[in-house]
C-alpha positions in Angstrom: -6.5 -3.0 -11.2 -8.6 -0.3 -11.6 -9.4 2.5 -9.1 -11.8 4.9 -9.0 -11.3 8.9 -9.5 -10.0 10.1 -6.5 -9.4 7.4 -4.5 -6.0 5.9 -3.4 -4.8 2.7 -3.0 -4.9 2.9 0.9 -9.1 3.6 0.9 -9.3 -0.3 0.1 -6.5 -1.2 2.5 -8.3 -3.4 5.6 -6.1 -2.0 8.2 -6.0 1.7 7.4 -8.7 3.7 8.8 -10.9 5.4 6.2 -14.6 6.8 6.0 -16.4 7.4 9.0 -13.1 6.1 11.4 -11.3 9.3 10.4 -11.4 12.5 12.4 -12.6 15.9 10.4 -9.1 17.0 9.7 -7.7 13.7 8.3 -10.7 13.9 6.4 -10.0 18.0 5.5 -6.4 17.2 4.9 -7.2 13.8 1.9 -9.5 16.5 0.2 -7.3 19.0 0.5 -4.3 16.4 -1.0 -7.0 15.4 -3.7 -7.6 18.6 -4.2 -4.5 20.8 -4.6 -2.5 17.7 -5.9 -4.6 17.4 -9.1 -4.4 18.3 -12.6 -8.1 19.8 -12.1 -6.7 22.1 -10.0 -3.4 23.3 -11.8 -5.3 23.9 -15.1 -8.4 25.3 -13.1 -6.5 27.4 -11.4 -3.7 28.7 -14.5 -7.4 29.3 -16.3 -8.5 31.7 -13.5 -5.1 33.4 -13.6 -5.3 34.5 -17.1 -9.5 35.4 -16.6 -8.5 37.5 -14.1 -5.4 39.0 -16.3 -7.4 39.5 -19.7 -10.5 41.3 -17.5 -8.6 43.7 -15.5 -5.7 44.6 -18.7 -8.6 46.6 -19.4 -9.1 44.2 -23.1 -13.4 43.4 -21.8 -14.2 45.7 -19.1 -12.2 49.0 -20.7 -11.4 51.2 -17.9 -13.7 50.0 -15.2 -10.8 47.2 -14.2 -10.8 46.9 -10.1 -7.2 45.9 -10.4 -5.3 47.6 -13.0 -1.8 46.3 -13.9 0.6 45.3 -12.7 -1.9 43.3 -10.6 -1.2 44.6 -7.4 -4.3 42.4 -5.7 -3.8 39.9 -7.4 -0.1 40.0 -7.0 -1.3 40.1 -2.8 -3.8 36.8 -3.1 -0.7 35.1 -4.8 1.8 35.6 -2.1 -1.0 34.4 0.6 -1.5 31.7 -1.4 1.9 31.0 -1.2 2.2 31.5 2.2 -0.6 29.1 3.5 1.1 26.3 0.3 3.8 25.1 2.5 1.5 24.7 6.0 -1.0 22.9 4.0 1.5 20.9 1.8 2.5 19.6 5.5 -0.8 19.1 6.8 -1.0 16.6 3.8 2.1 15.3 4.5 1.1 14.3 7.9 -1.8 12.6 6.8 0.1 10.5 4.4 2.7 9.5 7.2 -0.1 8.5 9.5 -1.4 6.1 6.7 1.9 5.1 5.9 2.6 4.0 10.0 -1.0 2.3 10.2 0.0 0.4 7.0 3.5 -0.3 8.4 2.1 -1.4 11.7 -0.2 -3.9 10.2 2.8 -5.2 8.0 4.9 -5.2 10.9 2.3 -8.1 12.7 1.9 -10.0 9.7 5.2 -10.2 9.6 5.8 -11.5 12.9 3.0 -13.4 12.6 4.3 -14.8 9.2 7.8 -15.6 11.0 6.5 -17.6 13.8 4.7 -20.0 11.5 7.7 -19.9 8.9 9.2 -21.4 12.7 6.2 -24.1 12.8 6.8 -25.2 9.5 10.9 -25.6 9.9 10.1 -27.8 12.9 7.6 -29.8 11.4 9.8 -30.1 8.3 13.0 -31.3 11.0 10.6 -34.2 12.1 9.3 -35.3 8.7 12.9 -35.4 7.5 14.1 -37.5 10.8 10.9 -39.7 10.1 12.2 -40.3 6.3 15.6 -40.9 7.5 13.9 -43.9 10.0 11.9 -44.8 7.0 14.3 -45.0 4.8 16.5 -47.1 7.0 14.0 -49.8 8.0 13.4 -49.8 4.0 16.9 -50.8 3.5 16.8 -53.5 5.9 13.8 -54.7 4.7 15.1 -54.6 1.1 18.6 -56.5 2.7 15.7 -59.4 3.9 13.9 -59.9 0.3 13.8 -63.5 -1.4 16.3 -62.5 -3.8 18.9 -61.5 -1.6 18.8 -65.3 -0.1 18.5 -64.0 3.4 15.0 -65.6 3.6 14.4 -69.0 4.8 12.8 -71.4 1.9 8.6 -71.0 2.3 7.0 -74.1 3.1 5.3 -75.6 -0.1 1.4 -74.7 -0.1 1.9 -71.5 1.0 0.5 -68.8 -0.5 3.1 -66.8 -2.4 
């Protein structure tokens, strides 16, 4: 099963809401998880890191760096960045839970639906077995009546056999 880039198994599932059923922050927070919880975004982001370390260690620019070392700025925008990671790491979270109950709720009535017609076929089974019980007897008595067990009385001749 293939699935395309960026999508999840739950955009083709027929009873989770997806596209133009979801509000603007489920929508925010499944880019947002698409986003931050990619590769692209790790290696993107280690890149800038060490873009912003090479230009201001003075080794391109010289001595016109806007953040010298130790990286005090940068140093600031990491612990923001750190700050807001756990809120929107929840956020996320949420989102994923919410699909997670829409999916369960949907399993939960097939389910249900599933066991009531599991309870169909048990009784309908019950009355095909009582009917090849029946069956079976009448077949033995019939079988206890057949020409070679002598039970019949002698045809008269010019009847058809």
């Amino acid at each position: 099963m293939t699935v395309k880039k960026g999508a999840h198994l739950w955009d083709r599932h027929p009873h989770v809401r997806t596209g133009s059923d979801l509000t603007t922050g489920e929508k925010a927070a499944d880019s947002m998880r698409n986003g931050f919880g990619s590769w692209t975004f790790v290696i993107c982001f280690s890149v800038f890191l060490a873009i912003w370390m090479i230009i201001n260690s003075g080794l391109i620019l010289g001595t016109h760096s806007w953040d010298k070392y130790p990286w005090i700025l940068l140093n600031l925008m990491l612990s923001c960045l750190a700050a807001l990671q756990g809120a929107l790491i929840l956020i996320a979270a949420k989102r994923a839970d919410r699909v997670a109950a829409e999916a369960a709720v949907n399993h939960y009535s097939q389910t249900s639906t599933i066991d009531q017609l599991q309870s169909e076929q048990m009784t309908i089974l019950a009355k095909v077995r009582a009917n090849t019980d029946l069956l079976e007897e009448i077949h033995a008595h019939v079988a206890a009546l057949s020409p070679e067990a002598g039970n019949f009385p002698p045809r008269p001749s010019g009847s058809p056999q």
